[in-house]
C-alpha positions as CSV (number, residue, x, y, z in Angstrom):
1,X,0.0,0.0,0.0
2,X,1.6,3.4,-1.3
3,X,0.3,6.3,-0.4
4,X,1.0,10.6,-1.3
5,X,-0.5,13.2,-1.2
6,X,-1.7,15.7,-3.4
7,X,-3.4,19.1,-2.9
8,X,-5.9,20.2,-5.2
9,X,-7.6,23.4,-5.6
10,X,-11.7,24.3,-5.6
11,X,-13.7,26.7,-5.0
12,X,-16.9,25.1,-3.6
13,X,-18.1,21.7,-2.0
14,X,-21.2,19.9,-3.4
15,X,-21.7,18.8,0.1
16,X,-20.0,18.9,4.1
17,X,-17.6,16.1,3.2
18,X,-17.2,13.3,0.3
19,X,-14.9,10.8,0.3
20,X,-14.1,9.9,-3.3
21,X,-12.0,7.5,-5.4
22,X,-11.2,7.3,-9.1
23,X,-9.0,4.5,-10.9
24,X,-6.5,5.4,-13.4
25,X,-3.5,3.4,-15.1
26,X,-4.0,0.2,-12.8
27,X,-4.0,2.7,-9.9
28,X,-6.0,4.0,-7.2
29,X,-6.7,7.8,-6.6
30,X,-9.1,9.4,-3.6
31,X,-9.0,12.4,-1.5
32,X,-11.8,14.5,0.5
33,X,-13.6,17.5,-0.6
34,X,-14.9,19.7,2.4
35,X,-16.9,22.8,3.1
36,X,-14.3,25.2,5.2
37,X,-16.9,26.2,7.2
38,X,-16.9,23.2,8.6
39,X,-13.6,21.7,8.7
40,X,-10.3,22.9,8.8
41,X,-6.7,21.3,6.7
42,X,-5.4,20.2,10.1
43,X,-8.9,18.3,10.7
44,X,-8.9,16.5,7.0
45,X,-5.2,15.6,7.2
46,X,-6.3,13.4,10.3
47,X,-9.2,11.6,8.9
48,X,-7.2,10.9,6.0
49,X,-4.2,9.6,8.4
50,X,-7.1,7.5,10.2
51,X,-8.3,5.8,7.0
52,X,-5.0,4.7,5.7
53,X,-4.6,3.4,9.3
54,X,-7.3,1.1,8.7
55,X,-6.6,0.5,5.1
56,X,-3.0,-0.4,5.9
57,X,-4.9,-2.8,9.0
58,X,-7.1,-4.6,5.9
59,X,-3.9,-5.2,3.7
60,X,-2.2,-6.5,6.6
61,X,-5.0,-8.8,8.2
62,X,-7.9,-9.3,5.3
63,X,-9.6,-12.0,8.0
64,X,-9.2,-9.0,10.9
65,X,-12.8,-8.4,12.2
66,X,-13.8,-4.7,11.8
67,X,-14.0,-4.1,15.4
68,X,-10.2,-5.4,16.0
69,X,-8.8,-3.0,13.0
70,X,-6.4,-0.1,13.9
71,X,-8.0,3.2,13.4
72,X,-5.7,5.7,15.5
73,X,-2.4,7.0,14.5
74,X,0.1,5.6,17.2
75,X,0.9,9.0,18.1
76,X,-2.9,9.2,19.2
């Protein structure tokens, strides 16, 4: 599992927060799009850090039960 990040730049939100995920070239691609009002960078940067937690916690254990996945950063 690879992960980066990549900023991108718009101007509005269709809604308070969307998850979304596009496949390209064999690869995966996702990111959030947020209202501002609502959420700040600092905020979105530690959701994201919290689902590659638990994506990292399904490539390692597929047969993991959902309750028994890692979700926090170890820092947290």
């Amino acid at each position: 599992l690879e992960v980066d990040g990549v900023e991108l730049q718009r101007n509005t939100s269709k809604f308070e927060l969307t998850l979304e995920f596009t496949e390209h070239d064999g690869a995966l691609y996702g990111g959030f799009e947020y209202s501002t009002d609502l959420f700040d960078k600092t905020a979105i940067e530690r959701m994201w850090g919290h689902y590659v937690r638990l994506l990292e916690g399904i490539v390692d254990n597929p047969q993991q039960r959902l309750q028994d996945l890692p979700l926090l950063l170890d820092e947290e």
